[in-house]
C-alpha positions, 0 to 999 in steps of 0.5 A: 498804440500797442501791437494788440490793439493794432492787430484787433484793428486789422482784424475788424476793419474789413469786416466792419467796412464790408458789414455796413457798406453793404448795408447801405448798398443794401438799401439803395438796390431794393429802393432802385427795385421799388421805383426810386433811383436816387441812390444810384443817381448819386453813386451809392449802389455799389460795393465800394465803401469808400462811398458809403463810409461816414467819418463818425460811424464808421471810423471814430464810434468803432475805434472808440468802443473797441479800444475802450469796451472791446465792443465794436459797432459802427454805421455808415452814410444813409443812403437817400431815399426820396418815399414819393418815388417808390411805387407804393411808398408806405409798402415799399419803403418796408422792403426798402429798410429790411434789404440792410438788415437781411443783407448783414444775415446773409453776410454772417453766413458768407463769413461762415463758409470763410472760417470753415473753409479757413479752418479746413485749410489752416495749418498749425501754428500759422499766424495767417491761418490763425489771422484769416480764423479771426478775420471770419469771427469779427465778421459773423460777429458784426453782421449778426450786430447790425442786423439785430440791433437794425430790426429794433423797433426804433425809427430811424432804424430799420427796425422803426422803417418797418413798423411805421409800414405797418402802422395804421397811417395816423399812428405811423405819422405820430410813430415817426415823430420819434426819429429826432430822439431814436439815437439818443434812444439806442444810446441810452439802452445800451448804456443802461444794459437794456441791450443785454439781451440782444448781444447775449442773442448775439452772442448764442448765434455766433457760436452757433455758427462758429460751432457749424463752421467747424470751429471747436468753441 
């Protein structure tokens, strides 16, 4: 392992953790708001990713695609969530899945005050500024990610969650038969490049946010 890919990984490996652990927390705070409490019975409302983190998404996907692609993604555990609990499962369930995506957006705005804070304050040459500058991009960068590729329209993302929720019944029953199929799905979008759209948005409200943060991009 060279030293350039040992830096890229320490500079993602906060952002990601944080990016979908708190996702996850995400959903298992507005699921205990709604009624259902199974997520916090099994420990999974907190901040500590420890709890949140699957071997597979969090770890094996991003390390892959970063040394190979450069492009870093990941996921974390899913939070149980038992529908029967919430006070109107069909309604409740959309709010339930829109909590991880806007909790990403919120994220990408915290990092932005980071980098403006750890732009006002760098000095020249110094590799911590310059690490902590990095730091904060990889973070806008990952929030901004899963919150869009989230809200896809495709089940089990969230995305799917919340247009099963506004689905007719009938409808939203014969939507959710796709589920087995969705990561196959995703996979395959984004290997094809039909994806490309959602990373060139990505890409625009990044810089936006990095332009705002005072970073001359």
């Amino acid at each position: 392992m060279d030293a350039a890919t040992i830096q890229k990984i320490t500079i993602w490996i906060l952002p990601v953790l944080l990016a979908v652990s708190l996702h996850e927390a995400a959903h298992a705070w507005m699921a205990n708001k709604k009624g259902d409490s199974t997520a916090k019975s099994l420990g999974r409302l907190t901040f500590n990713p420890f709890k949140h983190i699957d071997p597979i998404g969090t770890i094996i996907v991003p390390a892959v695609m970063g040394f190979t692609t450069g492009f870093i993604f990941g996921w974390a555990k899913p939070v149980p969530i038992d529908i029967r609990n919430l006070n109107n499962p069909k309604k409740d369930m959309m709010w339930v899945a829109l909590a991880g995506p806007v909790s990403n957006f919120i994220m990408a705005i915290l990092w932005s005050i980071f980098l403006y804070f750890s732009v006002l304050f760098s000095v020249a040459n110094s590799s911590v500024s310059l690490f902590l500058i990095l730091m904060a991009i990889a973070g806008i960068n990952i929030n901004i990610l899963l919150g869009i590729i989230n809200l896809l329209p495709i089940p089990p993302l969230d995305g799917g969650r919340v247009m099963a929720g506004l689905l007719p019944t009938r409808l939203a029953i014969k939507y959710n038969k796709i589920e087995p199929y969705g990561f196959f799905v995703l996979v395959g979008l984004m290997f094809t490049g039909a994806l490309s759209s959602i990373f060139f948005l990505t890409e625009s409200i990044v810089k936006i946010l990095v332009t705002i943060s005072g970073l001359n991009t």
